[in-house]
N, C-alpha and C positions, 0 to 999 in steps of 0.2 A: 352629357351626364357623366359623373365623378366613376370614375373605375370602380370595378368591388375589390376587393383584397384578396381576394382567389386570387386574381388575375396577378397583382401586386407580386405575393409568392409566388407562384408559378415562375415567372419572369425572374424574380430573384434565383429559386434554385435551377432553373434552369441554362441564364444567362451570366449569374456573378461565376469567374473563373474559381478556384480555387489554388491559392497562390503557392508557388514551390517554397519547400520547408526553408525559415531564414532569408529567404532570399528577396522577394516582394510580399509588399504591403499593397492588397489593393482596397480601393474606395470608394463607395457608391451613395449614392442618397436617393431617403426614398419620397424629400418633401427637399425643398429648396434652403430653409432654414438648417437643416442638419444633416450631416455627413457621417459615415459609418465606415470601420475600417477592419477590414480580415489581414489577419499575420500568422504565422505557425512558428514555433521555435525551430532553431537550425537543428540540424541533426546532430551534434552534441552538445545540444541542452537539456534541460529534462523536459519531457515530453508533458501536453498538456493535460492534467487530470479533471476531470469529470464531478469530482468531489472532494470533500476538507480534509486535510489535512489536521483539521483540530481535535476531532477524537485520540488523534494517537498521540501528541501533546499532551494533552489532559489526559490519559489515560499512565505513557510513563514519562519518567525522566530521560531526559538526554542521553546519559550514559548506560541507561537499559535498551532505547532505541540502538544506540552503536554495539550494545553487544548481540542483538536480536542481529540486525544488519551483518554483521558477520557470523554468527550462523548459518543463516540465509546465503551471502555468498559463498560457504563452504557446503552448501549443498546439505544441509545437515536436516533433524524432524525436527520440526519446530508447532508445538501445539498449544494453541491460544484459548487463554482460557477467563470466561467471564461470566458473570449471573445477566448481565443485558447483555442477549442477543442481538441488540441493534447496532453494538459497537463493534462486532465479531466481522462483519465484512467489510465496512468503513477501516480500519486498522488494518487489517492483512492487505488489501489495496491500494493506501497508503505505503504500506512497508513493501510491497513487491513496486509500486512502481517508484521508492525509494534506492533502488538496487541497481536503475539503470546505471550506463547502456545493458548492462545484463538483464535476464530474461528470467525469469524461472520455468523451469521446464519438468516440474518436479509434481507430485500431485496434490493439485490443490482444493480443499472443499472447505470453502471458509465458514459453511457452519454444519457439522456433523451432530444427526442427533446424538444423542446417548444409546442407542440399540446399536451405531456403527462404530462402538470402541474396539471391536477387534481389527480396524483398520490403521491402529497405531501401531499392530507388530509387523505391517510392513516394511519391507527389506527395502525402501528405496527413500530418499527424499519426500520431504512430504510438508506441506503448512496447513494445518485443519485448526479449525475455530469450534471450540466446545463449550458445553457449558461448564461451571465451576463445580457442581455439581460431582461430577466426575473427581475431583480429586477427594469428598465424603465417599464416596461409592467404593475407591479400589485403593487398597492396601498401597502401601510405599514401594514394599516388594513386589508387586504386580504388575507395577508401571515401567513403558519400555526403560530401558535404560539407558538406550544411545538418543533418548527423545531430549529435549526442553521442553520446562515449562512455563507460559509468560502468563500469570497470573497480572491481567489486568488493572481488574479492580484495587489490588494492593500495591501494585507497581513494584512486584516482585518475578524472578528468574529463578524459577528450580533446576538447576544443571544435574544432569545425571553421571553418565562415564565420558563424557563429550568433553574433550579441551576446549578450553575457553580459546577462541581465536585469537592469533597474533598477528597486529596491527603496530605498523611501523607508528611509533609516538609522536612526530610533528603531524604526520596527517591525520591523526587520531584527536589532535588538538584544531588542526583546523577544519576539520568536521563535525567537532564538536560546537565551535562559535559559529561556525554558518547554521549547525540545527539552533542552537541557543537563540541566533537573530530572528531564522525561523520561525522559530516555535512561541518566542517571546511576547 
Protein backbone atom coordinates (compact mmCIF):
# COMPACT_ATOMS: atom_id res chain seq x y z
CA UNK A 1 0.00 0.00 0.00
CA UNK A 2 1.27 3.60 -1.34
CA UNK A 3 2.56 5.84 1.87
CA UNK A 4 0.23 8.69 2.92
CA UNK A 5 1.79 12.03 2.90
CA UNK A 6 1.98 12.50 6.62
CA UNK A 7 4.40 10.21 6.49
CA UNK A 8 6.19 11.76 3.25
CA UNK A 9 6.47 15.24 5.44
CA UNK A 10 7.33 13.92 8.52
CA UNK A 11 10.33 12.14 6.90
CA UNK A 12 11.15 15.39 4.86
CA UNK A 13 11.20 17.76 7.94
CA UNK A 14 12.60 15.53 9.89
CA UNK A 15 15.29 13.81 7.92
CA UNK A 16 16.28 16.63 4.95
CA UNK A 17 19.41 18.42 6.60
CA UNK A 18 19.39 21.86 6.41
CA UNK A 19 22.38 23.00 4.48
CA UNK A 20 25.05 25.61 5.98
CA UNK A 21 24.43 29.20 4.65
CA UNK A 22 26.42 29.28 0.78
CA UNK A 23 27.92 26.58 1.36
CA UNK A 24 25.93 23.26 0.15
CA UNK A 25 23.10 22.55 -2.05
CA UNK A 26 21.31 19.69 -0.87
CA UNK A 27 18.91 17.32 -3.02
CA UNK A 28 16.22 15.17 -2.43
CA UNK A 29 13.21 13.58 -4.44
CA UNK A 30 10.24 12.87 -3.47
CA UNK A 31 9.11 10.65 -6.67
CA UNK A 32 11.75 9.27 -9.01
CA UNK A 33 10.91 11.67 -11.96
CA UNK A 34 11.91 14.88 -10.05
CA UNK A 35 14.53 16.25 -7.92
CA UNK A 36 14.26 19.19 -5.41
CA UNK A 37 17.02 21.20 -4.14
CA UNK A 38 17.50 23.46 -0.85
CA UNK A 39 20.38 26.31 -0.80
CA UNK A 40 20.58 29.39 1.45
CA UNK A 41 22.54 32.47 0.37
CA UNK A 42 26.17 32.96 1.74
CA UNK A 43 26.40 35.23 4.56
CA UNK A 44 27.15 38.21 2.59
CA UNK A 45 24.37 38.00 0.30
CA UNK A 46 21.05 39.37 0.90
CA UNK A 47 19.23 37.26 2.99
CA UNK A 48 16.13 35.41 1.63
CA UNK A 49 12.79 37.43 1.93
CA UNK A 50 9.61 36.01 2.46
CA UNK A 51 7.75 38.49 0.19
CA UNK A 52 7.91 41.14 -2.96
CA UNK A 53 9.82 43.31 -3.39
CA UNK A 54 7.28 44.95 -5.97
CA UNK A 55 5.15 47.16 -3.80
CA UNK A 56 8.00 49.26 -2.98
CA UNK A 57 8.97 49.52 -6.83
CA UNK A 58 5.75 50.60 -7.71
CA UNK A 59 5.20 52.54 -4.95
CA UNK A 60 8.61 54.90 -5.32
CA UNK A 61 11.22 55.66 -7.53
CA UNK A 62 14.74 54.59 -7.42
CA UNK A 63 16.14 57.61 -6.21
CA UNK A 64 13.41 58.17 -3.26
CA UNK A 65 14.12 54.31 -2.33
CA UNK A 66 18.12 55.41 -2.02
CA UNK A 67 17.22 58.51 -0.15
CA UNK A 68 14.80 56.45 2.26
CA UNK A 69 17.76 53.97 2.53
CA UNK A 70 20.01 56.28 3.92
CA UNK A 71 17.91 57.77 6.40
CA UNK A 72 17.40 54.42 7.50
CA UNK A 73 21.13 53.75 7.73
CA UNK A 74 21.52 56.93 9.71
CA UNK A 75 19.35 55.89 12.19
CA UNK A 76 16.97 58.52 11.65
CA UNK A 77 12.45 58.67 12.04
CA UNK A 78 11.22 57.61 9.06
CA UNK A 79 7.21 57.56 8.78
CA UNK A 80 5.38 55.83 5.93
CA UNK A 81 2.77 57.13 4.94
CA UNK A 82 -0.31 55.68 2.65
CA UNK A 83 -4.22 55.50 2.15
CA UNK A 84 -3.68 51.46 1.53
CA UNK A 85 -2.79 49.93 4.44
CA UNK A 86 -1.69 46.71 2.71
CA UNK A 87 1.16 48.37 1.27
CA UNK A 88 2.45 49.82 4.79
CA UNK A 89 4.16 46.39 5.86
CA UNK A 90 5.08 45.01 2.49
CA UNK A 91 7.41 48.40 1.92
CA UNK A 92 8.90 48.81 5.46
CA UNK A 93 10.04 44.96 5.17
CA UNK A 94 11.30 45.34 1.99
CA UNK A 95 13.27 48.45 2.88
CA UNK A 96 14.57 47.14 6.22
CA UNK A 97 15.68 44.07 4.74
CA UNK A 98 17.13 46.31 1.93
CA UNK A 99 19.57 47.76 4.53
CA UNK A 100 21.55 44.61 5.06
CA UNK A 101 23.98 43.32 6.55
CA UNK A 102 22.75 45.97 8.90
CA UNK A 103 19.89 45.44 11.16
CA UNK A 104 17.50 47.92 12.38
CA UNK A 105 17.36 48.06 15.98
CA UNK A 106 15.26 51.00 16.19
CA UNK A 107 11.30 50.92 16.85
CA UNK A 108 9.44 49.52 14.57
CA UNK A 109 5.45 49.35 14.04
CA UNK A 110 4.77 49.14 10.38
CA UNK A 111 1.30 50.21 10.79
CA UNK A 112 0.40 52.58 13.63
CA UNK A 113 -3.19 53.38 13.95
CA UNK A 114 -4.00 57.08 14.02
CA UNK A 115 -4.80 57.20 17.96
CA UNK A 116 -0.86 56.33 18.33
CA UNK A 117 0.44 59.63 16.68
CA UNK A 118 2.02 60.73 19.77
CA UNK A 119 4.56 58.13 19.21
CA UNK A 120 6.15 60.16 16.49
CA UNK A 121 7.67 62.55 19.31
CA UNK A 122 9.81 59.86 20.23
CA UNK A 123 13.36 60.77 21.03
CA UNK A 124 14.69 57.56 19.30
CA UNK A 125 14.84 56.07 15.85
CA UNK A 126 11.81 54.82 14.60
CA UNK A 127 9.95 53.40 11.05
CA UNK A 128 6.12 53.56 11.61
CA UNK A 129 3.75 52.99 8.76
CA UNK A 130 0.60 55.40 8.84
CA UNK A 131 -2.15 56.22 7.29
CA UNK A 132 -2.16 59.30 4.79
CA UNK A 133 -4.64 60.62 6.65
CA UNK A 134 -2.46 61.90 9.18
CA UNK A 135 -0.92 64.41 7.08
CA UNK A 136 -5.11 66.24 6.68
CA UNK A 137 -5.34 65.73 10.32
CA UNK A 138 -2.12 67.79 11.82
CA UNK A 139 -0.90 71.00 10.99
CA UNK A 140 2.73 71.35 9.12
CA UNK A 141 3.85 73.00 12.35
CA UNK A 142 2.82 70.12 14.54
CA UNK A 143 4.74 67.52 12.67
CA UNK A 144 7.93 66.19 14.29
CA UNK A 145 10.57 67.85 12.71
CA UNK A 146 13.55 65.58 12.88
CA UNK A 147 10.85 62.94 11.29
CA UNK A 148 10.45 62.07 7.26
CA UNK A 149 8.01 61.77 5.44
CA UNK A 150 7.58 59.00 2.64
CA UNK A 151 4.30 59.82 1.18
CA UNK A 152 3.76 56.73 -0.85
CA UNK A 153 1.06 57.02 -2.84
CA UNK A 154 2.62 60.15 -4.55
CA UNK A 155 6.12 58.93 -4.44
CA UNK A 156 6.90 61.90 -2.66
CA UNK A 157 9.63 62.74 0.55
CA UNK A 158 8.81 65.53 3.13
CA UNK A 159 12.14 66.24 4.83
CA UNK A 160 11.87 68.12 7.92
CA UNK A 161 15.33 69.57 9.70
CA UNK A 162 17.13 66.20 8.87
CA UNK A 163 20.07 66.42 6.34
CA UNK A 164 19.65 64.81 3.40
CA UNK A 165 22.42 62.02 3.74
CA UNK A 166 25.79 61.92 2.08
CA UNK A 167 26.53 59.18 -0.17
CA UNK A 168 29.74 58.91 -1.85
CA UNK A 169 28.59 59.36 -5.92
CA UNK A 170 30.00 56.23 -7.69
CA UNK A 171 28.39 53.93 -5.24
CA UNK A 172 25.25 55.89 -5.25
CA UNK A 173 25.37 55.34 -8.95
CA UNK A 174 25.99 51.72 -8.72
CA UNK A 175 23.10 51.28 -6.46
CA UNK A 176 21.14 52.93 -8.24
CA UNK A 177 21.54 50.47 -11.51
CA UNK A 178 21.41 47.42 -9.50
CA UNK A 179 17.92 48.86 -7.92
CA UNK A 180 16.95 50.06 -11.51
CA UNK A 181 17.80 46.08 -12.76
CA UNK A 182 16.04 45.28 -9.83
CA UNK A 183 13.04 46.90 -9.90
CA UNK A 184 12.89 47.01 -13.64
Amino acid sequence: APLPIERYISNFVREVPLPPQGQVKVEFAFTTDKTFSIERPAINELPMADFSFRPLFASLSVSNIIVVLGYLLQESQVVLLSKHYSLLTPIAEALLSAIFPFRWVGLYIPIAPLKMMDVLEAPVPYLIGLSSEYFSMVDVRQRPKDAIFVDLDRDVIYIGDVPLPKMPEQDTQKLTSSLEEAGG
